[in-house]
C-alpha positions in Angstrom: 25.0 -31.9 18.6 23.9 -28.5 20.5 20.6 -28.1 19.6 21.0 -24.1 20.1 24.2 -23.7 18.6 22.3 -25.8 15.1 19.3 -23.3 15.2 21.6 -20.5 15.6 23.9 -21.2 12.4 20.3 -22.3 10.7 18.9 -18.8 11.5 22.3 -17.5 9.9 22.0 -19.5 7.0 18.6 -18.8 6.6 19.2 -14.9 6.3 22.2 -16.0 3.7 19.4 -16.9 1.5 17.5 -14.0 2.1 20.4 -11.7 1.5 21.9 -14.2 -1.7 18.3 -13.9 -2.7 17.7 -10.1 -1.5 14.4 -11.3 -0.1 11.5 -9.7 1.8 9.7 -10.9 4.8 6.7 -10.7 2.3 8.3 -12.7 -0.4 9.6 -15.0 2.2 6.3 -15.6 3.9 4.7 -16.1 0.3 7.2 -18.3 -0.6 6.8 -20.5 2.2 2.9 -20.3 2.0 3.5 -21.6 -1.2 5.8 -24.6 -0.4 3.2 -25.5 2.5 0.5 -23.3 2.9 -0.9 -26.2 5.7 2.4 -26.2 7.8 3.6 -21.7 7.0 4.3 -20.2 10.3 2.5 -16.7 10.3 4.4 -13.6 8.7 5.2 -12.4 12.3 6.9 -15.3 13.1 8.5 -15.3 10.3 9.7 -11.9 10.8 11.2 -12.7 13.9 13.3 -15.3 12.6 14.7 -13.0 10.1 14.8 -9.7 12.9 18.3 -8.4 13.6 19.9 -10.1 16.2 17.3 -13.4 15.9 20.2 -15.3 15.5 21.0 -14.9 19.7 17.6 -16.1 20.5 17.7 -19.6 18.6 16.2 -21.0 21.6 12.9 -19.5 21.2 12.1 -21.0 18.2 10.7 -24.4 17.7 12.1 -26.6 14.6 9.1 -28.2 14.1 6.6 -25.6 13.8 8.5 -22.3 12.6 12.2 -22.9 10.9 11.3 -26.5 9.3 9.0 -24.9 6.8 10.7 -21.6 6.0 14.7 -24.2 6.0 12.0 -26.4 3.1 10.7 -23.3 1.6 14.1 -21.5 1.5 17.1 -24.0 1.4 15.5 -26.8 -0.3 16.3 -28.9 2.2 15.7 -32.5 0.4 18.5 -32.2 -2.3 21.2 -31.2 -2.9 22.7 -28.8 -5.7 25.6 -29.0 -7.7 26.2 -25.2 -6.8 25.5 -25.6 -3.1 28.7 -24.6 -0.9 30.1 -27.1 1.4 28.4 -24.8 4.2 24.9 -25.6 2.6 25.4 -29.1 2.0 26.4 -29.3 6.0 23.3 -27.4 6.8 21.0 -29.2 4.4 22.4 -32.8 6.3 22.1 -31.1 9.8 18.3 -30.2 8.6 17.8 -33.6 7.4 19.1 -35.1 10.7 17.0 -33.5 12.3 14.0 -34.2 9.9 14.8 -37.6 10.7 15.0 -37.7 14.2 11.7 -35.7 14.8 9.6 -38.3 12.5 11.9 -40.7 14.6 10.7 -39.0 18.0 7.1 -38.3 16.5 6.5 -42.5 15.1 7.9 -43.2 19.1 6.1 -40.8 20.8 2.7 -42.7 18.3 4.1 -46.1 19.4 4.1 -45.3 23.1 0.8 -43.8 23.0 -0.8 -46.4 21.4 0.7 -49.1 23.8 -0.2 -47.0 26.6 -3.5 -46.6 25.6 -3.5 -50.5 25.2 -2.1 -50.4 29.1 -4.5 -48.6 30.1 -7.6 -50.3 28.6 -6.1 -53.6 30.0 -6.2 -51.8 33.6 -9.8 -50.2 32.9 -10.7 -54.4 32.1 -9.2 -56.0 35.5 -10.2 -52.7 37.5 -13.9 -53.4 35.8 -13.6 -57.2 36.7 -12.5 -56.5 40.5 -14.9 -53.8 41.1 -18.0 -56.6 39.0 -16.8 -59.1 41.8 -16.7 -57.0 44.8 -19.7 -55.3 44.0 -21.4 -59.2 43.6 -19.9 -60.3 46.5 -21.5 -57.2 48.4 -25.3 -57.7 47.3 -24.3 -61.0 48.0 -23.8 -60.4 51.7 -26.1 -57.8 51.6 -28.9 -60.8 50.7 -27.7 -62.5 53.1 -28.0 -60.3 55.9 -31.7 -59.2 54.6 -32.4 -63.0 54.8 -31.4 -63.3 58.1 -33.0 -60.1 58.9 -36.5 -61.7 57.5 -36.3 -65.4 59.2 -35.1 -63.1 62.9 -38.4 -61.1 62.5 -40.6 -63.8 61.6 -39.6 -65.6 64.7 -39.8 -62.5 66.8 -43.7 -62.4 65.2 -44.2 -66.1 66.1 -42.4 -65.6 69.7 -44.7 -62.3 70.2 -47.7 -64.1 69.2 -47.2 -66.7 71.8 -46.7 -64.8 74.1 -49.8 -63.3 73.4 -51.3 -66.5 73.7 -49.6 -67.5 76.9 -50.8 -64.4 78.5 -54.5 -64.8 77.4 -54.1 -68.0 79.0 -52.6 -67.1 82.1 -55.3 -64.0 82.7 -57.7 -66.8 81.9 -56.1 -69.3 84.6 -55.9 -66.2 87.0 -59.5 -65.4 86.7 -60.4 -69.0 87.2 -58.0 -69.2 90.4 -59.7 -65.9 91.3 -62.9 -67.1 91.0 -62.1 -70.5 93.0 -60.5 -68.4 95.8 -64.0 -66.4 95.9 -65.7 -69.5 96.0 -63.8 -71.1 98.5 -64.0 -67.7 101.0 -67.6 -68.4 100.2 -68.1 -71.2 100.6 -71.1 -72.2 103.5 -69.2 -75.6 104.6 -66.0 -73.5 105.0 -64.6 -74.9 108.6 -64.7 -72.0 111.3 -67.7 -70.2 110.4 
């Protein structure tokens, strides 16, 4: 089925009914506002479905949102008539078809949604989880380190305060040993003098 060739015999059939009907862009547009005043394309659209030549340019006009609700509005598409041509019972199928398949495409396109929003909620929960670990295992380390860091520096303190010691102790031995060596080089007995 050629998706531009369908819209192109819809546009024609559509401005059958217009001409069957000798309709207006203003009656049209009412009578679609009518049928579905949530879902009516504006009048300018409208127009443009039903402007000479319109017919060429199938491809610009989406099913969905402009010739679905004039095709319901107009060609009443959900039934059939007993004085509907052969040509307007093929159209009204074709228009069904394709009523189907978009609520098809449209309860699809709801279904993949939803499961990827389940996908990605499921990703969000592991990313979450890895990122809890790593971030645990990093204060972790982190606490580690700072623990090392604390004992290292209280045994620099201790080393640095003995050393303090050691060299109070040392000036103190040196002064003694100075003081002997002045003693001694005063000493009266000293041998020599």
């Amino acid at each position: 089925m050629n998706y531009m060739t369908d819209t192109r015999e819809l546009i024609l059939a559509l401005k059958k009914v217009r001409d069957d009907r000798n309709l207006n862009i203003d009656q049209i547009t009412e009578i679609v506002r009518e049928k579905d005043p949530q879902n009516a394309p504006s009048r300018s659209s409208i127009a443009r479905v039903f402007a000479d030549g319109s017919e060429d340019d199938a491809s610009h006009f989406r099913f969905e949102i402009t010739l679905k609700p004039i095709c319901n509005a107009l060609l009443d598409i959900d039934s059939n008539e007993q004085d509907d041509s052969a040509d307007d019972h093929a159209y009204k199928s074709l228009i069904r078809l394709k009523k189907d398949l978009i609520e098809d495409y449209a309860k699809q396109l709801k279904e993949a949604k939803e499961e990827l929003k389940t996908i990605k909620e499921k990703e969000r929960t592991r990313y979450n989880e890895k990122l809890e670990k790593e971030t645990k295992q990093f204060h972790d380390s982190l606490s580690f380190a700072m623990a090392q860091i604390k004992l290292k520096d209280e045994r620099i303190d201790n080393l640095l305060t003995e050393i303090d010691k050691l060299t109070i102790t040392i000036q103190d031995v040196v002064a003694t040993n100075n003081k002997l060596v002045q003693q001694m080089m005063n000493c009266p007995l000293k041998k020599g003098e």
